[in-house]
mmCIF file as Biopython writes it, N, C-alpha, C and O atoms, coordinates in Angstrom:
data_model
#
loop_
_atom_site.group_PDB
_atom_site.id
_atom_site.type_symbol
_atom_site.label_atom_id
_atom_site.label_alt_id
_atom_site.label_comp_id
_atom_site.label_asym_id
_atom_site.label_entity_id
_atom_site.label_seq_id
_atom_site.pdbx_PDB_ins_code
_atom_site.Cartn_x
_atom_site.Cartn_y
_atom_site.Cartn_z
_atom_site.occupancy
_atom_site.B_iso_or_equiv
_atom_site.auth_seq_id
_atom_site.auth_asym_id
_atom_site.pdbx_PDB_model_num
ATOM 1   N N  . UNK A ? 1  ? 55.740 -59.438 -112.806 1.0 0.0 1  A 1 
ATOM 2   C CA . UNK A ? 1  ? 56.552 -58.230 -112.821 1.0 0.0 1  A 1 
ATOM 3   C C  . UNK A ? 1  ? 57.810 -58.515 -112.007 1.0 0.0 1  A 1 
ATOM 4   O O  . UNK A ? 1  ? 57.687 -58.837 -110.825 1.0 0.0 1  A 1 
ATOM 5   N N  . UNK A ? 2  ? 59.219 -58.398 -112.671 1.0 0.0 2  A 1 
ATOM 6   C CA . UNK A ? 2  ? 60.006 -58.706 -111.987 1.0 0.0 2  A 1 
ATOM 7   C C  . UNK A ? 2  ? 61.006 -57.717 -111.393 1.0 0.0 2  A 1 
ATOM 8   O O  . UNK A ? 2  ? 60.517 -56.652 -111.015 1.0 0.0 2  A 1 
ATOM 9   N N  . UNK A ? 3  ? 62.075 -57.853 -111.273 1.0 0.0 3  A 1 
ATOM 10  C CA . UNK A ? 3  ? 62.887 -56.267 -110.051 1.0 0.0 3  A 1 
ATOM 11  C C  . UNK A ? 3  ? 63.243 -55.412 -111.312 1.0 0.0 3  A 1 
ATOM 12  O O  . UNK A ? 3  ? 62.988 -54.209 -111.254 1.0 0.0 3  A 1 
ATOM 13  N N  . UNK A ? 4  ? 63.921 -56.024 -112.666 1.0 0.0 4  A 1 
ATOM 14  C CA . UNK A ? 4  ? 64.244 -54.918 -113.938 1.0 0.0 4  A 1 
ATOM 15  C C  . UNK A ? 4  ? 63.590 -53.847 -114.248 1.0 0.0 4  A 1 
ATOM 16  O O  . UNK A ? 4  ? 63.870 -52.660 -114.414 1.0 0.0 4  A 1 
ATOM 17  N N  . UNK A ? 5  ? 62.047 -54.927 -114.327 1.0 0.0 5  A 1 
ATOM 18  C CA . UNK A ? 5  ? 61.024 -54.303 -115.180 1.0 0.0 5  A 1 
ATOM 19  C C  . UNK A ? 5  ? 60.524 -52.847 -113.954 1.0 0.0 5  A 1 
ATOM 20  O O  . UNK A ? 5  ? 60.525 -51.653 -114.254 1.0 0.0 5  A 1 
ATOM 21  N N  . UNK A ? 6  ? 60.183 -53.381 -112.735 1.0 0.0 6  A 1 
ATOM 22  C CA . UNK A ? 6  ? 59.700 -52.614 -111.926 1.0 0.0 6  A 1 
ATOM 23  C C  . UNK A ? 6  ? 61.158 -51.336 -112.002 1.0 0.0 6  A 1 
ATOM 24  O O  . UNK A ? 6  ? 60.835 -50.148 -112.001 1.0 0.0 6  A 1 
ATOM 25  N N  . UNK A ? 7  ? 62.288 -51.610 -112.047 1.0 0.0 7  A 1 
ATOM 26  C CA . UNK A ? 7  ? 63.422 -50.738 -111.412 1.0 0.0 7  A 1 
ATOM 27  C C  . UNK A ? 7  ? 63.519 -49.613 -113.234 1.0 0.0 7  A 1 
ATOM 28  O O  . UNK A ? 7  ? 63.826 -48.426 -113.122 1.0 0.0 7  A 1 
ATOM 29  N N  . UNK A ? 8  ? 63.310 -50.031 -114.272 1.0 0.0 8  A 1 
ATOM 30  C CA . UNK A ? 8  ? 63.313 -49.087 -115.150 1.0 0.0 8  A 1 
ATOM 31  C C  . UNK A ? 8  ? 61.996 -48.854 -115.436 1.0 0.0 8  A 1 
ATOM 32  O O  . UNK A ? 8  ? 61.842 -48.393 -116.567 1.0 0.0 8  A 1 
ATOM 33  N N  . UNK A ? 9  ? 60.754 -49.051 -114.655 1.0 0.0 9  A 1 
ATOM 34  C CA . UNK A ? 9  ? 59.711 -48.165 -114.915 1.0 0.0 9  A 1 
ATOM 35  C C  . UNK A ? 9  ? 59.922 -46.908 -113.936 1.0 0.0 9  A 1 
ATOM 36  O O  . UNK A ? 9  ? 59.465 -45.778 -114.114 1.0 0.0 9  A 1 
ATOM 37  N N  . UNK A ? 10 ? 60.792 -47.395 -112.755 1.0 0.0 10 A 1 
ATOM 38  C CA . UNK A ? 10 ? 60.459 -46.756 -111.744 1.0 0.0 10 A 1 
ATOM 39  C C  . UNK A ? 10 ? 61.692 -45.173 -112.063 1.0 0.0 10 A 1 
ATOM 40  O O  . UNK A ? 10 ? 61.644 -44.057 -111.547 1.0 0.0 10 A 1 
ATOM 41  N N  . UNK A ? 11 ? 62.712 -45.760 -113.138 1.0 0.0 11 A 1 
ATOM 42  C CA . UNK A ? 11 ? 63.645 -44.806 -113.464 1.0 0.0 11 A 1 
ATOM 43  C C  . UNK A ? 11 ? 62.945 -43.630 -114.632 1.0 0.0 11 A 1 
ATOM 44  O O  . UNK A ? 11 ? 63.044 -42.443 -114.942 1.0 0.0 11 A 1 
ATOM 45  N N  . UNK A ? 12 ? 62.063 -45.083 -115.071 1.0 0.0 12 A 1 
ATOM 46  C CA . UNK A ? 12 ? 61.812 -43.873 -116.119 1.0 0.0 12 A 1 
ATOM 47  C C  . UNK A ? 12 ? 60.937 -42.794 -116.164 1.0 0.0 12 A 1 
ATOM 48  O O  . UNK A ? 12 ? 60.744 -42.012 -117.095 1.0 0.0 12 A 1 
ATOM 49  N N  . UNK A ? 13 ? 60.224 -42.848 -114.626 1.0 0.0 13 A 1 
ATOM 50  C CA . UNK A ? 13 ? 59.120 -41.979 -114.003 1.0 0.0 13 A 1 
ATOM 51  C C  . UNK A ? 13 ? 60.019 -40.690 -113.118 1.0 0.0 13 A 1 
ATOM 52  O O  . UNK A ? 13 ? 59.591 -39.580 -112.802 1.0 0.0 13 A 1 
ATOM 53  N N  . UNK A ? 14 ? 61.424 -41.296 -112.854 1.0 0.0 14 A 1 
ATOM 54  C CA . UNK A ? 14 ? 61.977 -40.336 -112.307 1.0 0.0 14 A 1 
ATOM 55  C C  . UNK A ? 14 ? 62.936 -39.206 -113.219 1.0 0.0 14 A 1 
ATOM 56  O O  . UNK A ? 14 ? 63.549 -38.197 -112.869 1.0 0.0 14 A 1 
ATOM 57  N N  . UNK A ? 15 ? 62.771 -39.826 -114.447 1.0 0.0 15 A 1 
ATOM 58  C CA . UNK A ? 15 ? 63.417 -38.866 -115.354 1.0 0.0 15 A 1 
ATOM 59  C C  . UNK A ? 15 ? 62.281 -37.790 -116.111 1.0 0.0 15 A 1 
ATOM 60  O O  . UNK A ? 15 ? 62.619 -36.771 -116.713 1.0 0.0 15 A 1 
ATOM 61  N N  . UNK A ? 16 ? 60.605 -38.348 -115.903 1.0 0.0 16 A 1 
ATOM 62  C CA . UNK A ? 16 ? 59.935 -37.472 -116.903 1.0 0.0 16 A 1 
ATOM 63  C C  . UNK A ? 16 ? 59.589 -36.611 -115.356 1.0 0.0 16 A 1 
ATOM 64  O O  . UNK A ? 16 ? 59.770 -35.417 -115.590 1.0 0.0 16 A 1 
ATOM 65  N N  . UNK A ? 17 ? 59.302 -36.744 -114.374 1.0 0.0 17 A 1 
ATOM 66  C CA . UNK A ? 17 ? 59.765 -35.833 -113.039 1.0 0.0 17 A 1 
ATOM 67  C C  . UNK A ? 17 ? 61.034 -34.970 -113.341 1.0 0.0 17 A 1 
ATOM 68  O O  . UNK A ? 17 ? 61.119 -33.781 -113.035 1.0 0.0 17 A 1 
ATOM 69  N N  . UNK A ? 18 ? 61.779 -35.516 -113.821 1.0 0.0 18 A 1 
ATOM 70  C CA . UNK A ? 18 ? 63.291 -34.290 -114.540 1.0 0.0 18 A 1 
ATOM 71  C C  . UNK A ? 18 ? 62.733 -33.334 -115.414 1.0 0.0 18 A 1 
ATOM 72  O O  . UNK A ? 18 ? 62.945 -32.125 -115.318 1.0 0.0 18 A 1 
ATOM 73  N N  . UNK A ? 19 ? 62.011 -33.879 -116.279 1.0 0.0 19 A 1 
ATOM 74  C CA . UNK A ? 19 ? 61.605 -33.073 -117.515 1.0 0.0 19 A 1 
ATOM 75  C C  . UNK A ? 19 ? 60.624 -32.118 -116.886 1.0 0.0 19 A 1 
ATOM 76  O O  . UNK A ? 19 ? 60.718 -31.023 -117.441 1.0 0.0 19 A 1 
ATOM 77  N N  . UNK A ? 20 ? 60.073 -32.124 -116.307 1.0 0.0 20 A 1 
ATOM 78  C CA . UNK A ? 20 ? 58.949 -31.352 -115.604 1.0 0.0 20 A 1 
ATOM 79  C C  . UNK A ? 20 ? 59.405 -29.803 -114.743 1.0 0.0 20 A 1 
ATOM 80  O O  . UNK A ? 20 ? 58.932 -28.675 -114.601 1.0 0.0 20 A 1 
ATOM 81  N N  . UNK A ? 21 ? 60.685 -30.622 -114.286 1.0 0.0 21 A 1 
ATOM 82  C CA . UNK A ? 21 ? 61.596 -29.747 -113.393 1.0 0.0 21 A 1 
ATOM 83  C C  . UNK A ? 21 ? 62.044 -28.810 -113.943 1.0 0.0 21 A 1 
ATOM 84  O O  . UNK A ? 21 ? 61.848 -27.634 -113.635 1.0 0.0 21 A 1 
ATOM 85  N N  . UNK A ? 22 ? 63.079 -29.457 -115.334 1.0 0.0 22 A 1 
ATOM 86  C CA . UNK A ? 22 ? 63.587 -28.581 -116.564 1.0 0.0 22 A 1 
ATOM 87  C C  . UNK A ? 22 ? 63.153 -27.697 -117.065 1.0 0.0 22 A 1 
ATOM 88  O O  . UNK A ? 22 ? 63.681 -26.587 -117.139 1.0 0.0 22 A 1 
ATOM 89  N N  . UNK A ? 23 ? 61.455 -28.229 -117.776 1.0 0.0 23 A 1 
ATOM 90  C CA . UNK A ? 23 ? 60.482 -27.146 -118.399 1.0 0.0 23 A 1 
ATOM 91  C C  . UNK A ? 23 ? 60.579 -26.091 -117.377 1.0 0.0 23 A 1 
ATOM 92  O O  . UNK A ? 23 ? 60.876 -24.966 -117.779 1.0 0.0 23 A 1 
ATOM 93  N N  . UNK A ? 24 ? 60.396 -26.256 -116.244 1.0 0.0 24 A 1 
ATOM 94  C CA . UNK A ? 24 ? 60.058 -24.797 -115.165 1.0 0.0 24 A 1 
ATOM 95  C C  . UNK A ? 24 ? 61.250 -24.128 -114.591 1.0 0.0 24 A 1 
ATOM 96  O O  . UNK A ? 24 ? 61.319 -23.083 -113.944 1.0 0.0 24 A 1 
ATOM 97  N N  . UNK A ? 25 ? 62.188 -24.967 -114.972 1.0 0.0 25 A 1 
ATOM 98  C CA . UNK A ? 25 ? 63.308 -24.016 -115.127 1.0 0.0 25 A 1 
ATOM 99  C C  . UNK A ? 25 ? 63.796 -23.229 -116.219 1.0 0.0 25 A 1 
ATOM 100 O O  . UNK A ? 25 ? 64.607 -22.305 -116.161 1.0 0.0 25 A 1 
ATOM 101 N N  . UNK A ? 26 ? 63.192 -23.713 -117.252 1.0 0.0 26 A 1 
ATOM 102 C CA . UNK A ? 26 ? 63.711 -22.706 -118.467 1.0 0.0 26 A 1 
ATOM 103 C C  . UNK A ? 26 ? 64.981 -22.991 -118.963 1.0 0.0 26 A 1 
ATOM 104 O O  . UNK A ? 26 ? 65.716 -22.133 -119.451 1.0 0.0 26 A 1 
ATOM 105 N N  . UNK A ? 27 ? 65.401 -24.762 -118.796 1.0 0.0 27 A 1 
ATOM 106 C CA . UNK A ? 27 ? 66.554 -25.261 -119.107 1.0 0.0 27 A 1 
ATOM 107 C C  . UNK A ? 27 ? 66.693 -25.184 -120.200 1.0 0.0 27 A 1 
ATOM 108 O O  . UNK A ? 27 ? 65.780 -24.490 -120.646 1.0 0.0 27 A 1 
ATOM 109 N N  . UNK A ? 28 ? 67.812 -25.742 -121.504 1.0 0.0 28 A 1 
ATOM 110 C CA . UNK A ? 28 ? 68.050 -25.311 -122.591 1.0 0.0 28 A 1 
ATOM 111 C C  . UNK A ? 28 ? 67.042 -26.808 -123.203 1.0 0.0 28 A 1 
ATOM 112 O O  . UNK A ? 28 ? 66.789 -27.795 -122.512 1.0 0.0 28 A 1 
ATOM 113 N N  . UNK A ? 29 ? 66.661 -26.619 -124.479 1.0 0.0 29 A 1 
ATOM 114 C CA . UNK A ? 29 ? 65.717 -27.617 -125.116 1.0 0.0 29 A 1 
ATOM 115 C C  . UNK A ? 29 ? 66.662 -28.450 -125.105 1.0 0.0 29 A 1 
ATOM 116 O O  . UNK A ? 29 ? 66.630 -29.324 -124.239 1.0 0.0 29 A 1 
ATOM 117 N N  . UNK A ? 30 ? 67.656 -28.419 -125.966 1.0 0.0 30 A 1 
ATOM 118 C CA . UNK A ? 30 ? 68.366 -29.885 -126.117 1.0 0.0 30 A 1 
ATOM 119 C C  . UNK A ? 30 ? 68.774 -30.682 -124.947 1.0 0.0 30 A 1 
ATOM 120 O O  . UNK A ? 30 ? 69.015 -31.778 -125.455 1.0 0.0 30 A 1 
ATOM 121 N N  . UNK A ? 31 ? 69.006 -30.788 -123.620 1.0 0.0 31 A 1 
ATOM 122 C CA . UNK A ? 31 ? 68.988 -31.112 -122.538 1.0 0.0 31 A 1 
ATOM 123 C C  . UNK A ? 31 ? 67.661 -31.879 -122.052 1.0 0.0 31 A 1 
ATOM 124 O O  . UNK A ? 31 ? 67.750 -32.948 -121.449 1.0 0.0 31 A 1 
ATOM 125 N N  . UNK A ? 32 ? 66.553 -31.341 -122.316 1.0 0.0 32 A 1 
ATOM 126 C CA . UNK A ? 32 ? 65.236 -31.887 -122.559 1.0 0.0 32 A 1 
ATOM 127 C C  . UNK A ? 32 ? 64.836 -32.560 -123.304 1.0 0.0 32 A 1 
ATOM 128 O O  . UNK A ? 32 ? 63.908 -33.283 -122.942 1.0 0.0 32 A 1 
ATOM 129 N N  . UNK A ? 33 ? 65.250 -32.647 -124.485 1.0 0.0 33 A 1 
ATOM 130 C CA . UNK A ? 33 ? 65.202 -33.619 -125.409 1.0 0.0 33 A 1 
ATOM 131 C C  . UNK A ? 33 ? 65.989 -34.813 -125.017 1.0 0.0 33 A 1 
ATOM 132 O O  . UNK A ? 33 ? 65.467 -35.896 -124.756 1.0 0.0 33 A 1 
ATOM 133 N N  . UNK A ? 34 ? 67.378 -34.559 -124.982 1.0 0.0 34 A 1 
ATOM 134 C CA . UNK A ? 34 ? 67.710 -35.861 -124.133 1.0 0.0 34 A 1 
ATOM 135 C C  . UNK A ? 34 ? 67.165 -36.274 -123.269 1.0 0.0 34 A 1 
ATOM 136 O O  . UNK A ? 34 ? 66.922 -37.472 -123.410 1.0 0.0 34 A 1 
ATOM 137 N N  . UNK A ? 35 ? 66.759 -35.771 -122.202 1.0 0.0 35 A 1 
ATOM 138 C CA . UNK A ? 35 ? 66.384 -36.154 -120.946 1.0 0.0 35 A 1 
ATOM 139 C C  . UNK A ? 35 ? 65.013 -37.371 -121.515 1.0 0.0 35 A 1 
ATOM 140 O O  . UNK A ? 35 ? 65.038 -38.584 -121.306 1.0 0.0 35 A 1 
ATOM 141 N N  . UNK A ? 36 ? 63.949 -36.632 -122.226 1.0 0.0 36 A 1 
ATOM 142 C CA . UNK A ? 36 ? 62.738 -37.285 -122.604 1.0 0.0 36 A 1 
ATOM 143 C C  . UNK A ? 36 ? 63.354 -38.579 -123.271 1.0 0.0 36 A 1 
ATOM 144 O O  . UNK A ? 36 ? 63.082 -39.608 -122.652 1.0 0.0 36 A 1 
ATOM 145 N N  . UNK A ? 37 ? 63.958 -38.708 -124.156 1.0 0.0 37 A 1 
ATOM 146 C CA . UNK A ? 37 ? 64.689 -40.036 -124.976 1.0 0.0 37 A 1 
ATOM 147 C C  . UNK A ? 37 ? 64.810 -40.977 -123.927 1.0 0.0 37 A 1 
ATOM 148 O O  . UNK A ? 37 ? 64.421 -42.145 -123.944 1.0 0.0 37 A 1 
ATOM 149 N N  . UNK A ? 38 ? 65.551 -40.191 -122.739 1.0 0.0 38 A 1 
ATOM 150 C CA . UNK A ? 38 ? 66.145 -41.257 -122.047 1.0 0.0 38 A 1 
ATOM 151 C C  . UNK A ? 38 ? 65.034 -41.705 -121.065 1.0 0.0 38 A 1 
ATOM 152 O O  . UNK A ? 38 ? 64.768 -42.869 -120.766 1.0 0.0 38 A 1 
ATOM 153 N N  . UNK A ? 39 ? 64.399 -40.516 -120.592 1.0 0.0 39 A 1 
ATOM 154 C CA . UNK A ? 39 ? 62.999 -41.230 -120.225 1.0 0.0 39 A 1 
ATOM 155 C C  . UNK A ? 39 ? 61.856 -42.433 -121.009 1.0 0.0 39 A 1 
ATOM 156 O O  . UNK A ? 39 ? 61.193 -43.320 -120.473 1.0 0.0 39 A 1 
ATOM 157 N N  . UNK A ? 40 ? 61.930 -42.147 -122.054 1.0 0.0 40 A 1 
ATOM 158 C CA . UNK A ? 40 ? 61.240 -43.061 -123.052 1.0 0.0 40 A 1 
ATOM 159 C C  . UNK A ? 40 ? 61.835 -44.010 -123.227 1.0 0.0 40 A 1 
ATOM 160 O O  . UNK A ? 40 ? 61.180 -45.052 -123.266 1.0 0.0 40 A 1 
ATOM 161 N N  . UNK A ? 41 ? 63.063 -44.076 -123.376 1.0 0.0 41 A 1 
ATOM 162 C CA . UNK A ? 41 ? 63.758 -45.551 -123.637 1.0 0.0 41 A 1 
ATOM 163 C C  . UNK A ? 41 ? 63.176 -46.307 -122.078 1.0 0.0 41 A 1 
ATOM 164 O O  . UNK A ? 41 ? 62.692 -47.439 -122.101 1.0 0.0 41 A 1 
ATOM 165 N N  . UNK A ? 42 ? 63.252 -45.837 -121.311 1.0 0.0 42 A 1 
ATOM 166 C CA . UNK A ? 42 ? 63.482 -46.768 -119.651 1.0 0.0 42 A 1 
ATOM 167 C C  . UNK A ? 42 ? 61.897 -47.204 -119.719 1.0 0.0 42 A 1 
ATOM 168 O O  . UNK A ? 42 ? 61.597 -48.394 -119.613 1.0 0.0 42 A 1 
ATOM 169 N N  . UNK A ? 43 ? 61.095 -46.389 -119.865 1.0 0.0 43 A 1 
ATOM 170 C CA . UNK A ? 43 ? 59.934 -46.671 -119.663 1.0 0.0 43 A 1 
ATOM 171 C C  . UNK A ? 43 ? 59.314 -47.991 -120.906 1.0 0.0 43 A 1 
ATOM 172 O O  . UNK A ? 43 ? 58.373 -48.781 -120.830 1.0 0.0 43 A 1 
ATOM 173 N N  . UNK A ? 44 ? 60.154 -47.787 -121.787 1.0 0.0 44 A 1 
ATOM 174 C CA . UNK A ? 44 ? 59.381 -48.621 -122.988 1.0 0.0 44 A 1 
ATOM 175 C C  . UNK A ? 44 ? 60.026 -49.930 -122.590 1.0 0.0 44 A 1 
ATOM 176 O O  . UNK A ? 44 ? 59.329 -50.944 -122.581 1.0 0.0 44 A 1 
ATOM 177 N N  . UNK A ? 45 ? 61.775 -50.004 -122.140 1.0 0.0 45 A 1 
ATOM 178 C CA . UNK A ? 45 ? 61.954 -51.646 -121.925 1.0 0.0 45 A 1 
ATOM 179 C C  . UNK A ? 45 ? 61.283 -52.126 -120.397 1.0 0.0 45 A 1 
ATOM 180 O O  . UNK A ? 45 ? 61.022 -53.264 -120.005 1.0 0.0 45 A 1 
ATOM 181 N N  . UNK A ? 46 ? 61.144 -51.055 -119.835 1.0 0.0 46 A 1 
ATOM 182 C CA . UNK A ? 46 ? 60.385 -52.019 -118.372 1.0 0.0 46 A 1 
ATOM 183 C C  . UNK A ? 46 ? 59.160 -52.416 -118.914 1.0 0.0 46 A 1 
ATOM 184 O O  . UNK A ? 46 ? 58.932 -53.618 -118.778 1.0 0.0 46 A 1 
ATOM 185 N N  . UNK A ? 47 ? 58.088 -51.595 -119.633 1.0 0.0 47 A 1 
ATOM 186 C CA . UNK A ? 47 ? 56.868 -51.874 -120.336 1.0 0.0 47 A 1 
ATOM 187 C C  . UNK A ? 47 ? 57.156 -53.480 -120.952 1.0 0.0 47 A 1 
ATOM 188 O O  . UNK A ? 47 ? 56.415 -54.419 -120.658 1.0 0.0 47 A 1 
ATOM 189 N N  . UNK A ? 48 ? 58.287 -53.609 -121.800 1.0 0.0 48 A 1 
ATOM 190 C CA . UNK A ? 48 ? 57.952 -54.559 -122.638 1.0 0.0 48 A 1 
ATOM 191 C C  . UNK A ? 48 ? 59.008 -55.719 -121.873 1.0 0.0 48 A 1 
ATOM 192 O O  . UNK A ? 48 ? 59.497 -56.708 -122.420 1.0 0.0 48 A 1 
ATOM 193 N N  . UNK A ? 49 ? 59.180 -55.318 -120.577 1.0 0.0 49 A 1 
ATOM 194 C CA . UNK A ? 49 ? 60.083 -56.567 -120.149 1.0 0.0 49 A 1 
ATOM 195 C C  . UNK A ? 49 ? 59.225 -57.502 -119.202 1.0 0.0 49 A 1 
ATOM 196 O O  . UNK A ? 49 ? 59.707 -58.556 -118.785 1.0 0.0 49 A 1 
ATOM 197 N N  . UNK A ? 50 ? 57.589 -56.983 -118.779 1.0 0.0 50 A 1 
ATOM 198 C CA . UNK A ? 50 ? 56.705 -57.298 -118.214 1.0 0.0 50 A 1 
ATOM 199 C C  . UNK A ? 50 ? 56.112 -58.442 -118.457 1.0 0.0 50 A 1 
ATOM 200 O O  . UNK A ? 50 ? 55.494 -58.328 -119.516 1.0 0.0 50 A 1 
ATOM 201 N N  . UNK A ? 51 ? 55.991 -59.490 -118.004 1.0 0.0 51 A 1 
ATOM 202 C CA . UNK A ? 51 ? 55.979 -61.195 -118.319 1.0 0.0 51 A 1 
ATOM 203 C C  . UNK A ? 51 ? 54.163 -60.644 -118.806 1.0 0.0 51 A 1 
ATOM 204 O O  . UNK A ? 51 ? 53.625 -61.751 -118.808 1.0 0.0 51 A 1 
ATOM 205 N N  . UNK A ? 52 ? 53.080 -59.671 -119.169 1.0 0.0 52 A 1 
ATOM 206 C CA . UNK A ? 52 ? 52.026 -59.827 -119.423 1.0 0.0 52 A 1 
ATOM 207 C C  . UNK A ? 52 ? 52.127 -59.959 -120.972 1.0 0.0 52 A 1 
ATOM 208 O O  . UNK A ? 52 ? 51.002 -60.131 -121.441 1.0 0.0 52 A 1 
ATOM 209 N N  . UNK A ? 53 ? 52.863 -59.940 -121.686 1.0 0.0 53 A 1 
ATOM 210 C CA . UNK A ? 53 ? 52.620 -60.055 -122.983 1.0 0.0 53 A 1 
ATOM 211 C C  . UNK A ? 53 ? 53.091 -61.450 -123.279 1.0 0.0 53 A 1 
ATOM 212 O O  . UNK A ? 53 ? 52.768 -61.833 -124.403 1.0 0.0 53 A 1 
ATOM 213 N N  . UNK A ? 54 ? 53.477 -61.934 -122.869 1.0 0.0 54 A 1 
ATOM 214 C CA . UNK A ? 54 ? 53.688 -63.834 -122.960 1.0 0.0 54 A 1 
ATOM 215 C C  . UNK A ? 54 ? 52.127 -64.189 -123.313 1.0 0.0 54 A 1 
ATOM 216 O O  . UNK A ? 54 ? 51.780 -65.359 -123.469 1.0 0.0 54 A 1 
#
């Protein structure tokens, strides 16, 4: 596991913590929808930037 992989898992845990925030604020959906995308993108390249699938 190297500093990338660890630094966009670690982003992408702090954006679905956003989404969480949002929902209980009663933010507008489309704002949430982005937000989740962008959470999902971070989380999927640290996932797959992880030297365990070699």
């Amino acid at each position: 596991m190297n500093g990338t992989s660890t630094l966009l898992i670690v982003v992408g845990l702090f954006l679905v913590g956003g989404i969480i925030s949002f929902v209980k604020q009663k933010m507008p959906k489309g704002l949430i929808v982005l937000l989740s995308i962008g959470a999902a993108m971070c989380l999927v390249a640290g996932v797959l930037r992880l030297e365990v699938w070699n």
